[in-house]
C-alpha positions in Angstrom: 35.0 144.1 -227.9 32.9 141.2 -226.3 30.3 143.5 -225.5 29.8 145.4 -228.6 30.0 142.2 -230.8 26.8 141.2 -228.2 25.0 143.9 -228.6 25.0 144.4 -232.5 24.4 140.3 -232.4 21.2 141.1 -230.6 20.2 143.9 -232.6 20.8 142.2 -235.7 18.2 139.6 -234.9 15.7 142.6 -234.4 14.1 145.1 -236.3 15.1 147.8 -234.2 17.2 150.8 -235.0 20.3 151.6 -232.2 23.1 153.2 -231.5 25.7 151.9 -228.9 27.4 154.3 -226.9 30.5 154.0 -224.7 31.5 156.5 -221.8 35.2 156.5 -221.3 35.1 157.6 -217.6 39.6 158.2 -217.9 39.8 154.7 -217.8 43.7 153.6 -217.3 43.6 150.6 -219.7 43.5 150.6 -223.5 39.9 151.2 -223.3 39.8 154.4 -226.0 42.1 152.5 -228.3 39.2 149.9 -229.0 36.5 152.1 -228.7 38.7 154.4 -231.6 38.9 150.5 -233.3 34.8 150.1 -233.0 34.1 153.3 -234.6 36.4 153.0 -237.5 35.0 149.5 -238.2 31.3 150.9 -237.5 31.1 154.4 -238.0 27.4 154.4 -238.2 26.5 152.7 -235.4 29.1 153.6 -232.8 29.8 156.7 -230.7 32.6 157.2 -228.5 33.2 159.7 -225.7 36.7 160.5 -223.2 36.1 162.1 -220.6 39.1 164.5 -218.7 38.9 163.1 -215.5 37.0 160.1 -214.0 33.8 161.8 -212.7 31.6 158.1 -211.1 29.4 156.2 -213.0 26.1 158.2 -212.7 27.8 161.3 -213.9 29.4 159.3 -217.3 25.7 158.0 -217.1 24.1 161.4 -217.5 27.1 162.1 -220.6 25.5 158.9 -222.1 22.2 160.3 -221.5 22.5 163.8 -223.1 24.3 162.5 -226.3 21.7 159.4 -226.8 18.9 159.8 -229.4 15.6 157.1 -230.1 13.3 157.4 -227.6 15.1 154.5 -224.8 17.9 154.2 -223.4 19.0 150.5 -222.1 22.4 151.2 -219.9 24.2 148.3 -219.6 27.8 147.7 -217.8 31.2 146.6 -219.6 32.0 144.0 -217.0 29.6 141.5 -219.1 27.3 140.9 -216.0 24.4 140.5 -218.0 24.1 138.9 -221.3 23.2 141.7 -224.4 20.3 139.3 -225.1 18.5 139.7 -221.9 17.8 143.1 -223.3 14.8 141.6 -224.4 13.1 140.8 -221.3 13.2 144.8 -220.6 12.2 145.8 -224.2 9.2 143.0 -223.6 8.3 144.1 -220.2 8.1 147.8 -221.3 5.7 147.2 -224.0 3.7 144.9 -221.5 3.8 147.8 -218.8 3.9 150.9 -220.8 6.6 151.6 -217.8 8.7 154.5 -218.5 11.6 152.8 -216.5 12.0 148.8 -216.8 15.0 147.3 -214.1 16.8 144.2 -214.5 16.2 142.7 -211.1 19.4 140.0 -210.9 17.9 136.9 -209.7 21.3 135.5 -208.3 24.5 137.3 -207.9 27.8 136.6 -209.0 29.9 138.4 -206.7 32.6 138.4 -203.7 31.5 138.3 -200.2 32.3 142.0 -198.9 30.2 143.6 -202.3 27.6 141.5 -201.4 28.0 142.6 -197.7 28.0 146.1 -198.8 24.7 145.5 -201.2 22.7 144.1 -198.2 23.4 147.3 -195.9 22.7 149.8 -198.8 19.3 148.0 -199.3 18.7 148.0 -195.8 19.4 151.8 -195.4 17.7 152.5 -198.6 14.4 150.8 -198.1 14.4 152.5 -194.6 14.8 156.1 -196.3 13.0 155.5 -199.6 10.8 152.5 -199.1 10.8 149.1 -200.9 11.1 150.3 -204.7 14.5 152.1 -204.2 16.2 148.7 -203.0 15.2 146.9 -206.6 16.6 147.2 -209.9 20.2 147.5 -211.2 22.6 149.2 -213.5 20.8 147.3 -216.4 17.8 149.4 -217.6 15.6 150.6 -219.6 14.8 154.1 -220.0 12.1 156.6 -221.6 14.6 158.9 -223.6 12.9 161.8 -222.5 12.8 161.3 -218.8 16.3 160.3 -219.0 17.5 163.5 -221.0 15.5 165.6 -218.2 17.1 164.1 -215.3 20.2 164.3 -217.1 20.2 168.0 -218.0 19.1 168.8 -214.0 21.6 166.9 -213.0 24.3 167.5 -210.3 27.5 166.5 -208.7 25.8 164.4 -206.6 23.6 163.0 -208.6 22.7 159.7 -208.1 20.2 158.2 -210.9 18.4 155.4 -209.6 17.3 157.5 -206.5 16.3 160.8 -208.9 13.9 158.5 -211.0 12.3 157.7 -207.6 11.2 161.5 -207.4 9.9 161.6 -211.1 8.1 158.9 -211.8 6.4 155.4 -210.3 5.7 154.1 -213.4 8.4 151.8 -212.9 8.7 147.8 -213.9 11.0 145.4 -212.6 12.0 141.9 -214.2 14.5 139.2 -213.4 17.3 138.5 -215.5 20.5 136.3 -215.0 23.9 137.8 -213.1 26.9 136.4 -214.8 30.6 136.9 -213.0 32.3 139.9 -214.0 34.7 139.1 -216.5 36.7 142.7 -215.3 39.6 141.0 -212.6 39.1 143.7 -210.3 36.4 145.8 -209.2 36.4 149.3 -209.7 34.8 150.5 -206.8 37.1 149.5 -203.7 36.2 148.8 -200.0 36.6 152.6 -199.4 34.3 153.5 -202.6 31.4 151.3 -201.3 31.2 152.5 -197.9 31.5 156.8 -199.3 29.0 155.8 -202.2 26.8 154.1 -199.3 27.1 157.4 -197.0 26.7 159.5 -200.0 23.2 158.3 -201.1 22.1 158.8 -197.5 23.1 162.3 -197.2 22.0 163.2 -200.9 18.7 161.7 -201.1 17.2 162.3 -198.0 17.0 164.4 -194.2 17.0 160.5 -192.4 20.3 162.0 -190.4 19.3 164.7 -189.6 15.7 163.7 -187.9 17.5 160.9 -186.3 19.9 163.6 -184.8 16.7 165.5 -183.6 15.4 162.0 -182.3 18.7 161.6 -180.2 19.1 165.1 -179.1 15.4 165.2 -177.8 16.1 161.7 -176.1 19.4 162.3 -174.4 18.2 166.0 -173.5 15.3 164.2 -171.7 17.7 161.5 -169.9 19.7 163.7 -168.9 17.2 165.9 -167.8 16.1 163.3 -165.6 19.5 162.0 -163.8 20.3 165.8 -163.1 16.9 166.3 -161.3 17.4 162.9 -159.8 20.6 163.6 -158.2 19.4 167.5 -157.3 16.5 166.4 -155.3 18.6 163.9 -153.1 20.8 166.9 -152.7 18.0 169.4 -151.8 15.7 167.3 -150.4 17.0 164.8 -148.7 20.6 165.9 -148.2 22.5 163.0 -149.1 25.6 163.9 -150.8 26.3 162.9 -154.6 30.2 161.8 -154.6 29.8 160.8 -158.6 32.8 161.5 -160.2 33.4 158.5 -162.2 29.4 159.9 -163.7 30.4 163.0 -163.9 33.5 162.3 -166.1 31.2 159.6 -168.4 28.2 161.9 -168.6 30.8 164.5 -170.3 32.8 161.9 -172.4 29.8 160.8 -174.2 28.1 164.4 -174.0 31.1 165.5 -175.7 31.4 162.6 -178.4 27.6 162.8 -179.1 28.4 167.0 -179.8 31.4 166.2 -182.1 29.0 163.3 -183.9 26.3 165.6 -184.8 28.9 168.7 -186.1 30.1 165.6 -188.6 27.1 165.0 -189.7 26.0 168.4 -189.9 30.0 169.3 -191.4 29.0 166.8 -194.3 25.7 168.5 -195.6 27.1 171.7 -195.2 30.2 170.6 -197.4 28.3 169.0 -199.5 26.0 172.2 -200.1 29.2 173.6 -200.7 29.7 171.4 -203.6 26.1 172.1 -204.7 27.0 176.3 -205.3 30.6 176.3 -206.4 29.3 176.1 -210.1 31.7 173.5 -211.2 31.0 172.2 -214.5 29.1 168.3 -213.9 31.7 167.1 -216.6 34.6 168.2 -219.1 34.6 165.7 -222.8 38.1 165.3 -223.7 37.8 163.6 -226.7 34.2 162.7 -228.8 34.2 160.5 -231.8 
């Protein structure tokens, strides 16, 4: 109720004509009941949609996208991490910019230790894969209808947004806004979540595993390539006898664990390909008001 109340505030003081839509991703909470309130109180303004089962943010994302009209789209969270009025700042920059994609960059963050521990190795990992521009922005956005509705309707089970605009478009504009605490108790992304959603993104959005298992196959092959000719020519040539079991026994522990490593990594694309040509349907409404 907060939310909406801020965001029809805002528009109010604006010329603007919006519509607010809220994704009910099977939330457990009385989170339809209001929603059902909102629309009877507002039937003009608001739009409500249930979805069957919880399907992860960027795929109730891509609902919202397919369903909005106008020509942007400002997602915004229900956790109340950023004030409705800072919608402003991305409406201002866009027109600035002509950017068909305007971030809220949060210039301080409001949140526990281990998300923030989590945040700092995504960016890392991202900015390795994708370069500096992935590791910017937020959930807080503004997008060109269009593009939105295109990578909405292209869309798949792993789709994750913010790394699909990368291949789109670089017209792209950050600006800084302010990060408020969450006023939800409890995140809804747990420890587990954050590290899958982490490995996820790397898998999805780029080959980096797989060239870095080329890298360390070429690397060991050649080391061990090495060490064996070593040991053979003291044999051959000079006769000295190689007792080496303990090596022996190391050289095929880690052999061994460096194999099953790469069949994980190479089990993961191949499931995830798998997930790619089931034909599954992206997401199932249960209930649009």
């Amino acid at each position: 109720m907060e939310l909406s109340e801020g965001l029809m505030n805002y528009f109010k003081s604006t010329n603007y004509a919006y519509e607010i839509i809220f994704i009910d991703d099977f939330s457990k909470d009385n989170s339809w009941e209001i929603i059902s309130k909102l629309k009877r109180n507002y039937p003009t303004i608001i739009k409500g949609i249930k979805l069957t089962k919880n399907h992860g943010q960027h795929i109730a994302t891509c609902v919202g996208f397919i369903k909005a009209s106008g020509n942007y789209i400002i997602t915004i969270d229900d956790d109340l991490e950023v004030n409705p009025q800072q919608i402003q700042l991305l409406i201002e920059e866009q027109i600035k910019s002509k950017a068909q994609i305007v971030y809220g960059n949060y210039s301080n963050i409001e949140r526990s230790l281990t998300r923030k521990l989590f945040k700092l190795i995504y960016q890392t990992i991202a900015k390795i894969i994708e370069g500096s521009n992935s590791v910017k922005g937020s959930s807080f956005r503004l997008i060109n209808t269009q593009l939105a509705k295109k990578i909405a309707t292209e869309a798949t089970h792993l789709i994750f947004i913010d790394e699909v605009f990368l291949w789109y478009t670089n017209a792209i504009a950050y600006v800084d806004v302010k990060h408020n605490k969450s006023k939800r108790s409890k995140s809804n992304y747990s420890l587990f979540s954050l590290v899958r959603l982490t490995g996820d993104v790397v898998l999805y959005s780029s080959l980096f595993p797989l060239k870095m298992i080329k890298y360390f196959g070429f690397l060991f092959s050649f080391i061990n390539f090495g060490i064996g000719f070593f040991y053979l020519s003291r044999k051959i040539i000079h006769g000295v006898a190689v007792p080496g079991y303990t090596s022996i026994i190391v050289s095929i522990l880690f052999s061994s664990g460096l194999i099953i490593f790469i069949l994980g990594v190479l089990g993961e694309y191949l499931s995830k390909m798998f997930q790619l040509m089931n034909n599954r349907p992206l997401y199932s409404i249960d209930e649009e008001i």
